[in-house]
Each structure stands twice: as structure tokens, then as C-alpha cells.
C-alpha positions as CSV (number, residue, x, y, z in Angstrom):
1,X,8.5,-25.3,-26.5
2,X,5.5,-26.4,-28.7
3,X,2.4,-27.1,-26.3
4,X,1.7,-31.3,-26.3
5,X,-1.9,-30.7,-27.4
6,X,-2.7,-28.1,-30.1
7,X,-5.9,-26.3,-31.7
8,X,-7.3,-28.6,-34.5
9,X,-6.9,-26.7,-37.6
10,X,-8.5,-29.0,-40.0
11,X,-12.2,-27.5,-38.8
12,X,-13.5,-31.5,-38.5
13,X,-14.8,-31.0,-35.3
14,X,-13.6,-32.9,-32.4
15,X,-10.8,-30.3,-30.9
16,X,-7.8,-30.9,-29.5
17,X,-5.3,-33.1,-30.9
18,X,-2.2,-35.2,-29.6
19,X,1.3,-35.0,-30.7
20,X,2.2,-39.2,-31.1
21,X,5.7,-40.1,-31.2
22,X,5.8,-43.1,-33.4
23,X,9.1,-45.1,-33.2
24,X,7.8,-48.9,-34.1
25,X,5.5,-50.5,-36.5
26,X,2.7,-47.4,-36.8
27,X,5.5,-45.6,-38.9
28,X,5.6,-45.2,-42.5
29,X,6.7,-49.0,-44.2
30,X,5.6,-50.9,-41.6
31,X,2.7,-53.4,-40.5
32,X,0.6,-51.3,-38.2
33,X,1.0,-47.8,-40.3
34,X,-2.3,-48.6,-42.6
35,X,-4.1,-47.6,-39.1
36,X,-2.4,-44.3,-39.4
37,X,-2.8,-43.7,-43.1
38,X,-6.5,-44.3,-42.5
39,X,-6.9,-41.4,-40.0
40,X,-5.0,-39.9,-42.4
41,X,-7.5,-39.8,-44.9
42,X,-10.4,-39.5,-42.2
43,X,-8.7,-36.4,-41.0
44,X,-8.1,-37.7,-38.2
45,X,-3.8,-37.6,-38.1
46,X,-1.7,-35.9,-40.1
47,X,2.1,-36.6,-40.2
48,X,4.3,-33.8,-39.0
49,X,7.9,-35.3,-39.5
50,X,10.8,-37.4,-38.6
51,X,11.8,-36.8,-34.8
52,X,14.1,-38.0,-31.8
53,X,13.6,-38.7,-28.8
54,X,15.3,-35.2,-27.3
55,X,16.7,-38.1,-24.3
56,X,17.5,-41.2,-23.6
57,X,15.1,-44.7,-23.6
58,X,15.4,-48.1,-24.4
59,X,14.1,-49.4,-27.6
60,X,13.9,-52.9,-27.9
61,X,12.6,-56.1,-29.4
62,X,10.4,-58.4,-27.4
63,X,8.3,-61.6,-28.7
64,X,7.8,-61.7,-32.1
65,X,10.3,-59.0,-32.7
66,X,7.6,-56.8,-31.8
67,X,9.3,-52.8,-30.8
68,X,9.1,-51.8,-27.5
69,X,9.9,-48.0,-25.8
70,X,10.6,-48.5,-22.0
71,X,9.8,-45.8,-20.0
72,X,13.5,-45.9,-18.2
73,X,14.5,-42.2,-18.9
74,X,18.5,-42.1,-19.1
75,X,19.1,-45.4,-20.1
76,X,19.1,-46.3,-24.0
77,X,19.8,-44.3,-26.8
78,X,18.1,-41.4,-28.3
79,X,15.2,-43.0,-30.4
80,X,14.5,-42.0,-33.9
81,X,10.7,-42.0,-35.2
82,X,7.9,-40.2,-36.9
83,X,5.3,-37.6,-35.6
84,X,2.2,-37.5,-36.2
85,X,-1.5,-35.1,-35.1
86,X,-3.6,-37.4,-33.9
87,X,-7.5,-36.0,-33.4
88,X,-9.1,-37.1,-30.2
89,X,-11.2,-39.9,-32.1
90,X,-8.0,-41.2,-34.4
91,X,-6.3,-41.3,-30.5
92,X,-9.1,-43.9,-29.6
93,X,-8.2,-46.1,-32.0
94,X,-4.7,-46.0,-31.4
95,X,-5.0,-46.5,-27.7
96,X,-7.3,-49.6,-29.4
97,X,-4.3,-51.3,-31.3
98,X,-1.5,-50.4,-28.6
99,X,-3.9,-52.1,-25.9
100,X,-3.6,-49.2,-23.3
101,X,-6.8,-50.6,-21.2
102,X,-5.3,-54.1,-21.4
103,X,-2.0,-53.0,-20.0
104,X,0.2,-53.8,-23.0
105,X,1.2,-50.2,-23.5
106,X,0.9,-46.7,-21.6
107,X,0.3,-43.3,-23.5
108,X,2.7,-40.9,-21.9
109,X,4.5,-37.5,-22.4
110,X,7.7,-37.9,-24.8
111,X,10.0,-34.8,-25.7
112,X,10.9,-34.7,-29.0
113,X,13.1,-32.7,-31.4
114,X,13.9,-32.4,-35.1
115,X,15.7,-35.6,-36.5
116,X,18.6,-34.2,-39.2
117,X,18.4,-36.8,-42.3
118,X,20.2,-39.6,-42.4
119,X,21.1,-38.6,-38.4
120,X,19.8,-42.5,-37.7
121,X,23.2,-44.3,-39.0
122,X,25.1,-41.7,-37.3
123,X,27.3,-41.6,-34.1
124,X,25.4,-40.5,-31.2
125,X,24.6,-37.1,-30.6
126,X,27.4,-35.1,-28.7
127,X,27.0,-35.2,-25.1
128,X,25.6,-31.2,-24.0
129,X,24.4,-30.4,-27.7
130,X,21.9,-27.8,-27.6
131,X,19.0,-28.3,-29.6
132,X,16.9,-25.4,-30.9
133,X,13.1,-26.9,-30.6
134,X,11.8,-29.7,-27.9
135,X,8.4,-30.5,-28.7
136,X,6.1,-32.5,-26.1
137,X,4.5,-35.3,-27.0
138,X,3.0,-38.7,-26.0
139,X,4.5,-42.0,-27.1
140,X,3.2,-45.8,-26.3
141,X,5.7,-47.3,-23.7
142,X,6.0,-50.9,-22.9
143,X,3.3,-51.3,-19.4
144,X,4.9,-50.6,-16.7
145,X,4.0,-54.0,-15.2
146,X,6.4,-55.7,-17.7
147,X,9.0,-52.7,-18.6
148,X,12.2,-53.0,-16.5
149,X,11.9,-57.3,-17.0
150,X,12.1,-56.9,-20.3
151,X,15.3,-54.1,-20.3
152,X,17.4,-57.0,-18.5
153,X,16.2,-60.0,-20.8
154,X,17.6,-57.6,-23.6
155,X,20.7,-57.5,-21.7
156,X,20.2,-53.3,-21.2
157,X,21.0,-52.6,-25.0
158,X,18.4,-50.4,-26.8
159,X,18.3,-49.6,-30.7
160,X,18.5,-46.3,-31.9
161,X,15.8,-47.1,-34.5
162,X,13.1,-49.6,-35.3
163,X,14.4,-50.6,-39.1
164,X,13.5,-53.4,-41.4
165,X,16.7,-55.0,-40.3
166,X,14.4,-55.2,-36.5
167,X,11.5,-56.5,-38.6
168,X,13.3,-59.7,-39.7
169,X,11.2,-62.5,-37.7
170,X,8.8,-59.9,-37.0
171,X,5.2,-62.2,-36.6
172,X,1.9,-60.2,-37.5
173,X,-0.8,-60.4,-34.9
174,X,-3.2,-62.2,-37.0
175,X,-0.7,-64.7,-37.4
176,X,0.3,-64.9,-33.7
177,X,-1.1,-67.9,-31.5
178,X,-4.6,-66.7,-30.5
179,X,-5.0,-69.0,-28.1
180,X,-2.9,-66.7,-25.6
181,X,-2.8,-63.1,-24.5
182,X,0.0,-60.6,-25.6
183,X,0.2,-60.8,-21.9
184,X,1.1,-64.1,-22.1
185,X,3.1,-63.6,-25.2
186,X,5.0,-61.4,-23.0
187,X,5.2,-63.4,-19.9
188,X,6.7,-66.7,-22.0
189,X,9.3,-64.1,-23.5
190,X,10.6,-63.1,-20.5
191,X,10.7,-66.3,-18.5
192,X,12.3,-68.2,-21.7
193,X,15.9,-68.9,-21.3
């Protein structure tokens, strides 16, 4: 099993750095990845590849189509994503976008494994496969304040994978009502019929 933090390698000076499973808009083609492609070329992240989720969670939409991982091990579908080594400073802005001292998201341990190509589209894995590497990570999950409502308003289906076909009626931050909260955003999602 490949250790959740590892040795920075780069030599830019701020040690460790966190394995981040992204499943949602941070990856590659999506709204939020220019973050990521800017610690990229700080030195700050690197990508390391595609990945699943080695169990189950719930993956799914809430207001404004935006992804959420629920922390509910077991339930869901194995979730497909992307990677990435993030340095302790490129982990600080991350936490920045995701919220984590607002309580939109929690950073938490994730296992992860290879994802096969084109293994997105494809039937679920068989039941008792083994799998030959599990690396631990840390992925953003919905707070747990909000997690469980928002499994039952999406009627306890998860998606295998955030795709552009998710993104349709997806609404950019900057474009959201700013008179509210994502809090609130959240709260009037959950409590709408």
C-alpha cells in the first residue's frame, strides 16, 4: 500500500505532499481544474493518473449540478477520478476553493486504485475482484452536516463518474446568486420539492 503522504521530490521546499482524489470539477476539462493546472506549473501538484475509488460512495449532483462525494462508505458506486500530488501550500488553496473551514466540504482519507481505460462506461467491477495496488488518499466529501440529506433527495443513486453529460445545467460560482451562502444554496436544494 502506497503511504497517503509522500517525500516531495520536486526539491521546492515545503515537504510533504497529499495524494487528492479528484472526482468532480478540479479534473482535467472541467471549471475548477485551472486551480490545479496552476499548481501545476507552480510546482505545487502534479497529476499522477486516472483512479477509482477502491469502494463504494455516493456521487451525486446537488444545486447547480455541482458534484458531490458523500462520505457513506458501501453505498454508491465505485467512483472514477483523477489523482493528483498536491504540496502542502497547493493543499491550502484547495482546502480554499472546496470551503473546508466553511463546512461545505471535509478533506478525508479515500482508497484508491488504478482505473483500466475506458473502465468508466463499463459494468461494475465484479464483486471479490482482487486488485493489485490500493493507494491512500484524501478526497473532498460533501460536510457531514449536509451529507446523508442530500443521499435521500437524490433518491440513493450515485454516478459512477462526474462527465460532461453531469455538467449540463452546471452554474459557475461567479455566476451563482451571491446574495446567499453555498450553505444556503445547499439548504434551498434540499428542502425544494
Amino acid at each position: 500500500m502506497v503511504a497517503e503522504r509522500e517525500r516531495e521530490v520536486n526539491g521546492n521546499g515545503d515537504g510533504e505532499r497529499t495524494l487528492i482524489f479528484t472526482y468532480g470539477t478540479l479534473k482535467r476539462g472541467f471549471s475548477n481544474h485551472p486551480l490545479l493546472q496552476d499548481l501545476i506549473r507552480t510546482g505545487d501538484a502534479s497529476f499522477v493518473g486516472t483512479y477509482r475509488s477502491a469502494g463504494k460512495y455516493p456521487l451525486v449532483c446537488g444545486p447547480y449540478r455541482v458534484p458531490f462525494l458523500l462520505n457513506i462508505p458501501g453505498s454508491g458506486r465505485s467512483v472514477h477520478g483523477e489523482l493528483y500530488s498536491v504540496s502542502t501550500r497547493g493543499l491550502a488553496r484547495m482546502d480554499e476553493l472546496e470551503g473546508t473551514s466553511r463546512a461545505h466540504y471535509e478533506r478525508l482519507p479515500i482508497k484508491v486504485v488504478p482505473a483500466r481505460e475506458g473502465e468508466a462506461e463499463e459494468a461494475e467491477e465484479a464483486e471479490g475482484e482482487t486488485v493489485a495496488e490500493v493507494t491512500c488518499g484524501e478526497a473532498y466529501y460533501a460536510h457531514r452536516n449536509y451529507a446523508m440529506e442530500m443521499w435521500k433527495k437524490n433518491g440513493k443513486r450515485g454516478l459512477r463518474c462526474y462527465s460532461q453529460k453531469e455538467t449540463i445545467g452546471y452554474v459557475k460560482r461567479k455566476d451563482r446568486p451571491q446574495n446567499l451562502t453555498f450553505l444556503d444554496h445547499i439548504r434551498f436544494f434540499l428542502a425544494a420539492n
